[in-house]
N, C-alpha and C positions, 0 to 999 in steps of 0.2 A: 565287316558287319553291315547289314544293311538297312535303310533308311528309316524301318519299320522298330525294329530293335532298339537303335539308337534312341527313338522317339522316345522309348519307353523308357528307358537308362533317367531320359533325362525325365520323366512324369515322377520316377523313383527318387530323384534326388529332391522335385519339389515339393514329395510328399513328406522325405527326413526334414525337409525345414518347416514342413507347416506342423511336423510334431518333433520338431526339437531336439532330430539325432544329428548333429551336425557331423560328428563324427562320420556317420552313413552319406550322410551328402556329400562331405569333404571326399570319400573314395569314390563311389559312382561318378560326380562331377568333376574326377581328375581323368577319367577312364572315358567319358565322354567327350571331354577335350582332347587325350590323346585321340582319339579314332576320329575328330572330326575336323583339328585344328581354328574352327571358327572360332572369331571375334564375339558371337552372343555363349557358345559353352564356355570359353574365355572367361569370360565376366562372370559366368554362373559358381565358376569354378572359384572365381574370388572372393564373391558375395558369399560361399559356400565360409570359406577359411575365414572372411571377417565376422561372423556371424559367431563362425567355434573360436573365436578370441585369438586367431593366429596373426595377427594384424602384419607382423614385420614379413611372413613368407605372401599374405595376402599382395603388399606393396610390393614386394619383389615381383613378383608374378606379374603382376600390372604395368609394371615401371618398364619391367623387360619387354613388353608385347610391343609390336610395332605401329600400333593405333591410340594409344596412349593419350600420345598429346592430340589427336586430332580427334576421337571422341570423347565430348563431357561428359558418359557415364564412366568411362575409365579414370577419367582426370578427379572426378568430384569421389570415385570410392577411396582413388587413393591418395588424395587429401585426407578422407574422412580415418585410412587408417593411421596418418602420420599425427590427425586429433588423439587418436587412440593412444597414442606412444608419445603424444604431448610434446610432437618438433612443429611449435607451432610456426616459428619462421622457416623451414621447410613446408609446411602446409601451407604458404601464402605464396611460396614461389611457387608449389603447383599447381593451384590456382590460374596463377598467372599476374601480369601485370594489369590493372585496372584503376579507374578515377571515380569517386562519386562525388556528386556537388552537396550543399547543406540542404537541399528540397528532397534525397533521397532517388536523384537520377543518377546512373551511374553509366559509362561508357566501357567495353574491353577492347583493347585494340587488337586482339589476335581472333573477336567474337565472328569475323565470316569469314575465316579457315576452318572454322568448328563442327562437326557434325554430329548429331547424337541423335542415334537406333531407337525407337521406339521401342517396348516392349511387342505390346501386341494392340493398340489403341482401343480395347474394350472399357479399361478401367479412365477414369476420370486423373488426372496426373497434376501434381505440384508443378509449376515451371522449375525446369532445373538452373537456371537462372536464378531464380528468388532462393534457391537450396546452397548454390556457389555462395552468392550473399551472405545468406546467415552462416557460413562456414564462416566465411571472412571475418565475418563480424564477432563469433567464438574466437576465435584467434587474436584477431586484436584486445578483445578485452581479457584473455589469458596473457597477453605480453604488457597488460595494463595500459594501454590505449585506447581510454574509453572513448574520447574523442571518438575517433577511427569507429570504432564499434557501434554506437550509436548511428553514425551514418549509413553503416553498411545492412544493421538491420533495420532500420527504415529502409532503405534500398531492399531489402527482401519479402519486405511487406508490401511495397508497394508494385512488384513486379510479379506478386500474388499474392495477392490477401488470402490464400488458404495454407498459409505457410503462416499458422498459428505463434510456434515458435518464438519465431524473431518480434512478434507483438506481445509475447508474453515475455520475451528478455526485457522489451522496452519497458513495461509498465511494473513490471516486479523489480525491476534493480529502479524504476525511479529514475530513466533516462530521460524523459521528456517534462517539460511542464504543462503543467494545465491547458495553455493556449493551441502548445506545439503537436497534444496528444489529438485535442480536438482538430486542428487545420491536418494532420495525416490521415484521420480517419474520412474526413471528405475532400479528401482528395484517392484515396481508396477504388480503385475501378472494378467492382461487383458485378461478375456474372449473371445475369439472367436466371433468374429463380434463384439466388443467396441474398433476397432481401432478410433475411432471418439474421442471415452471419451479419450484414451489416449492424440491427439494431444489436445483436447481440456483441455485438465488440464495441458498441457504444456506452455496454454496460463494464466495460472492462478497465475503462477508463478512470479518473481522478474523479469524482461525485461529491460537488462542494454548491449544486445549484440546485435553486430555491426548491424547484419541483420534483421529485421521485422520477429519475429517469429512468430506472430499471421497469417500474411499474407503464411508467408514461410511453413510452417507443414502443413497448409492447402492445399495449391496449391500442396503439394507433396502427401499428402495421397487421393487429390482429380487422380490426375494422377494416382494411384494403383489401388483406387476404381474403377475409369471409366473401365480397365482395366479387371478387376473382377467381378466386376457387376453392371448391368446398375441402380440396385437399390440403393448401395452402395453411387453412384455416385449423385442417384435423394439426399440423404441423405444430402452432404455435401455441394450440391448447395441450399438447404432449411435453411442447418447451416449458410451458408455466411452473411445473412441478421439477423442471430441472436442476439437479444440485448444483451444476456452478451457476445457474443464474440464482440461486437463491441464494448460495455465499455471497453473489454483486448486492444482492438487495439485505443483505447483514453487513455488510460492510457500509453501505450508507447510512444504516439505524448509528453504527460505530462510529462515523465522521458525525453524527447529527448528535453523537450524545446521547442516545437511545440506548443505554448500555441495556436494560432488562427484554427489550424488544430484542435487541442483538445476541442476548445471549438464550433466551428460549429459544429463536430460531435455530442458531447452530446447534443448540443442546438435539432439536426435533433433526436434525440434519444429521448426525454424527449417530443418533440411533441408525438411520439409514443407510447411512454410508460411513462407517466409525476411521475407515483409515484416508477420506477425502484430509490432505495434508494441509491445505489453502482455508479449507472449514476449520482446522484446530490451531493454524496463526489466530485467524478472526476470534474463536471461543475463548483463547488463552486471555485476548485482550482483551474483552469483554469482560470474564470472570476477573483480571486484574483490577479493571475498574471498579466490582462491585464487591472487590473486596474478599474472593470466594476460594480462598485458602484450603479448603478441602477438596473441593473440585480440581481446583492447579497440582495440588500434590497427586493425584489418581492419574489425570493427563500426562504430569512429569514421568509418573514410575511405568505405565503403560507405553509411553514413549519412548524412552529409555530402552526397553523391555525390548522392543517390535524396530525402534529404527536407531539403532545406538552411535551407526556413523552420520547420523543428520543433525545439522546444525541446529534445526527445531527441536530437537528433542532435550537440549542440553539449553535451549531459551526455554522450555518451559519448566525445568529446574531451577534456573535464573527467576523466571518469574512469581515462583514459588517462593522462594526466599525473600525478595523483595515485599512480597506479601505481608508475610510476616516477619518484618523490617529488620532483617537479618543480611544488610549491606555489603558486608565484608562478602559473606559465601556468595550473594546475587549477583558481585561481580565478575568474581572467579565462572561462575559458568555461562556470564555472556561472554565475557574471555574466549571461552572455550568453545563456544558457539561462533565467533568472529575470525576464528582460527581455524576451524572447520569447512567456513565460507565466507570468504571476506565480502560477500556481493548480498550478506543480512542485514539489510538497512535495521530492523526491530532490534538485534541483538547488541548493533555500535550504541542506537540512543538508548536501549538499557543501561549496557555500561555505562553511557554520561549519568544516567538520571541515579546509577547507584552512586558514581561518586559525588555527585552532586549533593544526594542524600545524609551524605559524611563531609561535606562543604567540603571537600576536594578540590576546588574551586578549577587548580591546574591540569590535572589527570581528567577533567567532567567537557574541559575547553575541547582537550585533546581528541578526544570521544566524539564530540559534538562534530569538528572541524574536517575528522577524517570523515564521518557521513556527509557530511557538506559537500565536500571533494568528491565523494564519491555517487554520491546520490544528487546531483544537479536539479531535478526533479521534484525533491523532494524537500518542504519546506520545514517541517519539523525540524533537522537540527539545525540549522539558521535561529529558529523561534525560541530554541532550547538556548543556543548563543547570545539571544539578546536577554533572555532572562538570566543567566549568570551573571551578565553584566550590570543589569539592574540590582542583583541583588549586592554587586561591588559597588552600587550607586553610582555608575557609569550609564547614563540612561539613554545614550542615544543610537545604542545600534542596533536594537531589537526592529527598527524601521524596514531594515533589508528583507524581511520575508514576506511583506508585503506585495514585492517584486516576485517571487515567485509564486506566492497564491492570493491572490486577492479575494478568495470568496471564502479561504477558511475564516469565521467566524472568531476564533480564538485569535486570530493575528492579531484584527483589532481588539479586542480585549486587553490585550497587552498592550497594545498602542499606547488603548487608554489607560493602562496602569504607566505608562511611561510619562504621560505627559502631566498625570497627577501626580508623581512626586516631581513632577518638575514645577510645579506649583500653576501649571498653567489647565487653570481647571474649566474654562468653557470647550477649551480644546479636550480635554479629556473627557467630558460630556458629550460631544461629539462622536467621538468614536466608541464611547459604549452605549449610542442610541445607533450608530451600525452596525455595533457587534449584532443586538437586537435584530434589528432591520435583516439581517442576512442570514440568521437562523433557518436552515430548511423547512420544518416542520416547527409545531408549536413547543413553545416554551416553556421546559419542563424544570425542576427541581436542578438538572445540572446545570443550568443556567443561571442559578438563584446568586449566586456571588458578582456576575456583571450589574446582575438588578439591582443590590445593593451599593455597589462601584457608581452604579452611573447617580444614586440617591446620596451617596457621600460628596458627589460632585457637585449636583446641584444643590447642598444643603452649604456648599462654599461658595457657592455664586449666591447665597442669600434667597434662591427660590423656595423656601419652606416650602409652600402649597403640595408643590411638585415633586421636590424631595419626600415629604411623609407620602405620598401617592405612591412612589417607591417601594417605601420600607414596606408598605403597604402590601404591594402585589410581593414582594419575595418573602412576606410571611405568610403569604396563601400557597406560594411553593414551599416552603419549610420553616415548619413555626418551633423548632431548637437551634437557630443562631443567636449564639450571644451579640454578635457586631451590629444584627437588623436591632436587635432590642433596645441597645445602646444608644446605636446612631439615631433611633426613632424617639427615643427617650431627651436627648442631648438636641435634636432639631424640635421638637415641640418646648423643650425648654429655652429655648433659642427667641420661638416666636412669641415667647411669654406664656401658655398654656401650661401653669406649671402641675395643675392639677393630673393631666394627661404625661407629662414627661414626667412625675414621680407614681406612676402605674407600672411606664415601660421599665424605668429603675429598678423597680422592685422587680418585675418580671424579668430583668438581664440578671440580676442579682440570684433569684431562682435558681439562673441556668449554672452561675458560680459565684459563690457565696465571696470568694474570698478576691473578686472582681475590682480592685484599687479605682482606676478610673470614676467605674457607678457608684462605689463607696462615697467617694469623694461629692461628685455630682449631685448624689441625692442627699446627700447632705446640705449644699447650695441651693438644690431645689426646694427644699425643707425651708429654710432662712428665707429664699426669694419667695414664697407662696407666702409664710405668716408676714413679712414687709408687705407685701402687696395686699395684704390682710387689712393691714394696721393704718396703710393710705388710704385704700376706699374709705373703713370708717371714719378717718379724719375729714376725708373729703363728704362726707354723703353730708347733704344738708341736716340742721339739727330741727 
């Protein structure tokens, strides 16, 4: 057959794969290798068979050819099909032998014997290199060697940043921390016009700092571009409107406490894009926070519905239940959800937080400690850990998640609940005038319980003035807490003001009638206003 014909054979088989008859490809591209013996129909022929799900005759085909080991597109497909068939310690031997250090450099010792065929160098290409990598790096973490794994996709990230992938294992499983995400990212070596992909994976990161990064990188690289060129510019006004940068920027309303900001977003997002999966983690939480039990239940059954083998789909039946504090069933399907996929950070700390709910105290540990282990990155079950403990009145190991996030807000919050029941209350005034202090955004209503925290504090350090200044501002956030009334009530009657502390009395009492404490109190405040009554007149001159 001549040169002409074959050309063609083979234009047929690219065109079964760009419409999805692998079958068709799989016979043209065995007939084209027969007739021509090369190394590139070879491969075609194998890409053919892995594609139609034939993985074991793919690797055979492969294994048996005698270029194998010496080109990395034969070596990396057929890795990729022993991934398929989940021999992941076979996938690492063919790989090969290699080292990477903890910066994410890695060495192969058999790497200049290697040769690897270009396709045809029209199209822009991933390094196969940074591809070997994030192989490695699936493998180790299927053999449960996160260690290993994390190295290796740092190693693929950093040997090309357009090897998305291995930066989305990183930051989804919670491999890095805050410091480690940031020092990878600049260290990052960006192409020549991928100033976009840079800011844009800056939004992809941990977002615990003061200022709107997702908004702020933008606006700034949008001012360069405009500057440089007018198409740069068309670029990043088309990104603005983009849905995963608008999930980045819900998900920091989410870390900020913004739950209604967070959850209109995705609600306006999910009309647009209703099966974006990274959009309905963020909405689920968001509607959990605000309570939205109708919404959770249409998510859960819709989900259910459309992706029954995804472990989100069975957290947002978990998180349904939960809702409507139905403990026992919320745990059973984050169970079911962690079982599904062990690498669900949301679904282990649901589990804690159901059992915790049920003061489970030992099954809530357990919960906590395996996403701890498994999520090193990630400082939520740490935080959940030292709050179980406090609430066994063990107060001193909620400290540890400060080591891994120092800007979540809510660490020190806890701090400072830790170190006021340790009785040491300028120190726990302290850290909830930081919790404050490191709020990204202004001070909303879910904040209103530090506000009071840090006014219970200083109302034990004897500052009245500054304590009712307090109660003050967190009854401009939310004027239905019984604890602001009280404690507002209880510190003016403190400073002798009893006229002013039996108003708040009466107002905490409002909120519940059957309030023992205010009972009591305004009852003493009653007795100490007519005695103080009874002295001035004694005292006033006659």
């Amino acid at each position: 057959m001549g040169e002409e014909e074959i050309e063609k054979l083979r234009g047929v088989v690219r065109d079964c794969v760009s419409k999805h008859l692998y079958s068709s490809a799989i016979f043209f591209a065995d007939k084209v290798a027969a007739f021509t013996s090369d190394p590139a129909d070879i491969y075609m022929q194998a890409q053919a068979l892995f594609l139609g799900r034939h993985y074991r005759r793919a690797f055979h085909l492969l294994n048996s050819s005698q270029i194998v080991l010496r080109d990395l597109r034969f070596r990396y497909l057929a890795a990729k099909c022993l991934e398929e068939l989940k021999e992941w310690d076979q996938c690492l031997q063919m790989l090969g032998d290699a080292k990477v250090d903890e910066e994410g450099n890695f060495s192969d010792s058999k790497g200049g014997n290697l040769m690897y065929l270009d396709k045809d160098g029209e199209d822009r290409e991933i390094n196969i290199s940074s591809a070997i990598c994030f192989l490695r790096g699936r493998a180790y973490e299927a053999l449960e060697n996160r260690a290993q794994a994390r190295l290796w996709y740092k190693a693929a990230v950093k040997a090309d940043p357009l090897c998305y992938e291995a930066l989305e294992r990183l930051t989804e499983n919670h491999m890095l921390t805050c410091e480690e995400e940031a020092a990878l990212l600049s260290s990052l070596q960006f192409a020549r016009g991928d100033e976009w992909l840079s800011s844009f994976y800056s939004c992809l990161i941990k977002k615990h700092e003061k200022e709107n990064v997702v908004e702020a990188k933008f606006k700034e690289l949008e001012k360069e571009s405009a500057i440089s060129s007018p198409s740069d510019s068309s670029i990043m006004e088309a990104l603005k409107n983009n849905t995963d940068l608008l999930v980045c920027k819900a998900e920091f309303y989410h870390q900020c406490g913004e739950y209604q900001k967070c959850f209109e977003l995705t609600t306006r997002l999910l009309e647009k894009d209703p099966f974006h999966l990274k959009c309905m983690l963020v909405h689920l939480a968001a509607a959990m926070e605000l309570g939205q039990s109708n919404e959770l239940y249409i998510m859960a059954c819709n989900l259910v519905k459309d992706y029954p083998q995804k472990a989100l789909s069975w957290f947002a039946v978990g998180c349904y239940y939960y809702c409507i504090k139905k403990y026992e069933q919320s745990r059973r399907y984050f169970s079911k959800a962690t079982n599904l996929d062990g690498t669900f950070a949301a679904a282990w700390i649901g589990q804690g937080n159901a059992f915790a709910a049920k003061e489970e105290g030992d099954q809530a540990m357990l919960s906590y400690r395996t996403a701890a282990r498994l999520f090193p990155g990630c400082h939520l079950p740490t935080l959940y850990i030292g709050m179980e403990y406090m609430r066994t009145h063990n107060f001193k190991l909620a400290e540890q998640a400060k080591v891994i996030c120092p800007f979540d807000p809510l660490v020190y919050n806890e701090l400072g609940v830790v170190a006021y029941h340790m009785k040491e209350y300028k120190k726990a005034a302290w850290w909830f005038e930081r919790t404050l202090a490191h709020i990204p955004t202004s001070i909303t209503e879910t904040w209103e319980p530090t506000v009071v925290n840090l006014a219970h504090a200083l109302r034990k350090l004897k500052l009245y003035h500054d304590a009712i200044s307090y109660y003050e501002k967190a009854l401009a956030l939310s004027s239905g807490s019984l604890s602001t009334y009280s404690g507002l009530a209880y510190t003016y009657h403190l400073e002798g003001n009893y006229s002013a502390a039996i108003t708040y009395y009466h107002k905490a009492l409002w909120l519940k009638p059957d309030d023992q404490f205010c009972t009591e109190m305004l009852t003493l405040a009653l007795e100490d206003a007519s005695h103080h009554c009874v002295d001035a007149i004694l005292e006033s001159p006659s």
